[in-house]
C-alpha positions in Angstrom: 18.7 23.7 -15.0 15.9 25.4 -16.6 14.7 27.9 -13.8 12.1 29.6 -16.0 8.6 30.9 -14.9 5.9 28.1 -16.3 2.8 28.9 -16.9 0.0 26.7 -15.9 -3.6 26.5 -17.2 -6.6 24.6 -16.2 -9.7 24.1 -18.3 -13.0 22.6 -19.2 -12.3 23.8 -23.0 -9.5 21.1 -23.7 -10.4 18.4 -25.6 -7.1 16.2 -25.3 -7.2 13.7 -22.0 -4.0 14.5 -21.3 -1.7 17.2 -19.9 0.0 18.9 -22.6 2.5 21.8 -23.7 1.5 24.0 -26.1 1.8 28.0 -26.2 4.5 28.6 -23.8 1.9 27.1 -21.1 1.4 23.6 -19.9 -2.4 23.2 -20.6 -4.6 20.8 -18.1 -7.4 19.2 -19.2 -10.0 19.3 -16.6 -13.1 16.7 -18.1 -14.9 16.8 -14.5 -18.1 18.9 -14.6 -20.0 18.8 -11.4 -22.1 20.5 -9.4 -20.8 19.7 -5.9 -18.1 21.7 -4.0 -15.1 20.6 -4.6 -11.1 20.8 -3.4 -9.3 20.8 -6.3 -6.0 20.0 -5.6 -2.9 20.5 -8.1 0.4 18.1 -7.8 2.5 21.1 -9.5 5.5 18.6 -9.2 3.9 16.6 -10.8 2.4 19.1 -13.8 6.3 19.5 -14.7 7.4 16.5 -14.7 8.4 15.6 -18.4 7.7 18.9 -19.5 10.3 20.8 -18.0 13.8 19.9 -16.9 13.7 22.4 -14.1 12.5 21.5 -10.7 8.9 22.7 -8.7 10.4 25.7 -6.6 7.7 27.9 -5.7 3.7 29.6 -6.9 4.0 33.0 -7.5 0.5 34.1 -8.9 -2.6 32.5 -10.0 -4.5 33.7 -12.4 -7.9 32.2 -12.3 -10.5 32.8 -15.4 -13.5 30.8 -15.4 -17.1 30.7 -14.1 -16.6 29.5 -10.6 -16.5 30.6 -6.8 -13.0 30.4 -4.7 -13.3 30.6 -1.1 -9.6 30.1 -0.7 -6.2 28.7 -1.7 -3.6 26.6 0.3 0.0 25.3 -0.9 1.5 22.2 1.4 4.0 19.8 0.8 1.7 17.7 2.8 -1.1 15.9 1.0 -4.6 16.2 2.4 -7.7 14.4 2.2 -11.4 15.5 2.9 -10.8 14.1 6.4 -7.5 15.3 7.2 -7.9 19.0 6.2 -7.1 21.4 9.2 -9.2 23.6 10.7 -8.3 26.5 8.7 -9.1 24.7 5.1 -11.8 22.5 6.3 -15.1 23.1 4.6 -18.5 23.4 6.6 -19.9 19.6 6.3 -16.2 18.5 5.1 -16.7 14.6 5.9 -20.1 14.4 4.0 -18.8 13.0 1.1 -22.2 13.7 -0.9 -21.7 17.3 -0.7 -18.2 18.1 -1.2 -15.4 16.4 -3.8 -11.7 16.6 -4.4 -9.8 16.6 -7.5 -6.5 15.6 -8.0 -4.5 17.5 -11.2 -3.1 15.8 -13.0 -3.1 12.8 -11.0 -2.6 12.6 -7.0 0.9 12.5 -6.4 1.6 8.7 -4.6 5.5 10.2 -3.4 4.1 13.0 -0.9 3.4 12.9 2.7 0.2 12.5 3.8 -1.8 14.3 6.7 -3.2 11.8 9.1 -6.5 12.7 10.5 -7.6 14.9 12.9 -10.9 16.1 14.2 -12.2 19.2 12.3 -12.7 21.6 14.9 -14.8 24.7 14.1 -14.5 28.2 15.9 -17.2 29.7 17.7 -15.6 32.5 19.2 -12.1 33.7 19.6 -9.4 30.8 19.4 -9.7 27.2 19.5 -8.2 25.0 22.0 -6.8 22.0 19.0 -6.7 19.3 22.0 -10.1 19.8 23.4 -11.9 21.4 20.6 -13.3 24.4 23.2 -13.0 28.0 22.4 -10.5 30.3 24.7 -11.7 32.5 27.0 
């Protein structure tokens, strides 16, 4: 098996449609400019397929160098969809589809469980009850 580290780069500066190996990196092309919030979610199974013969074991870094705003990152073997995001990764106004948007790189992965969904609950104060959706006193 090849077990070696890949590197992994995603950009608004490649000009081929497709995913592609070139400078000891795989290089993503990402073609989708908007001005929404947005999840964007990487299948990095999926990135590696027929460009590496070794399996997806694990993330160790990110690197991220562009003009952009990250409130957080998440790996899951689950796949989640604007609905079905817990509480933790769920965005303020999550199911209002006109402000918020999720990208799939390279493509979303059809093999991958997916997350049914639950009812976004929010915190107020101090922990929150998942069943009822009240705060602990």
């Amino acid at each position: 098996l090849d077990l070696c580290v890949h590197r992994v780069s995603i950009s608004t500066m490649y000009r081929d449609q497709h995913s592609k190996r070139k400078s000891g990196g795989i290089q993503i092309p990402y073609p989708h400019a908007s001005h929404r919030w947005c999840i964007m979610a990487v299948d990095l199974a999926g990135v590696l397929t027929g460009f590496s013969s070794s399996p997806f074991q694990s993330l160790r870094s990110v690197q991220l160098c562009a003009w952009l705003t990250v409130r957080s990152m998440f790996t899951s073997d689950t796949k989640f969809s604007l609905q079905s995001l817990p509480g933790d990764m769920a965005l303020s106004h999550a199911l209002d589809s006109s402000l918020f948007e999720q990208v799939w790189l390279p493509a979303e992965p059809m093999d991958v469980p997916e997350a049914g969904v639950t009812p976004v609950t929010k915190r107020v104060m101090g922990r929150v009850n998942p069943v009822t959706g009240s705060a602990h006193t």
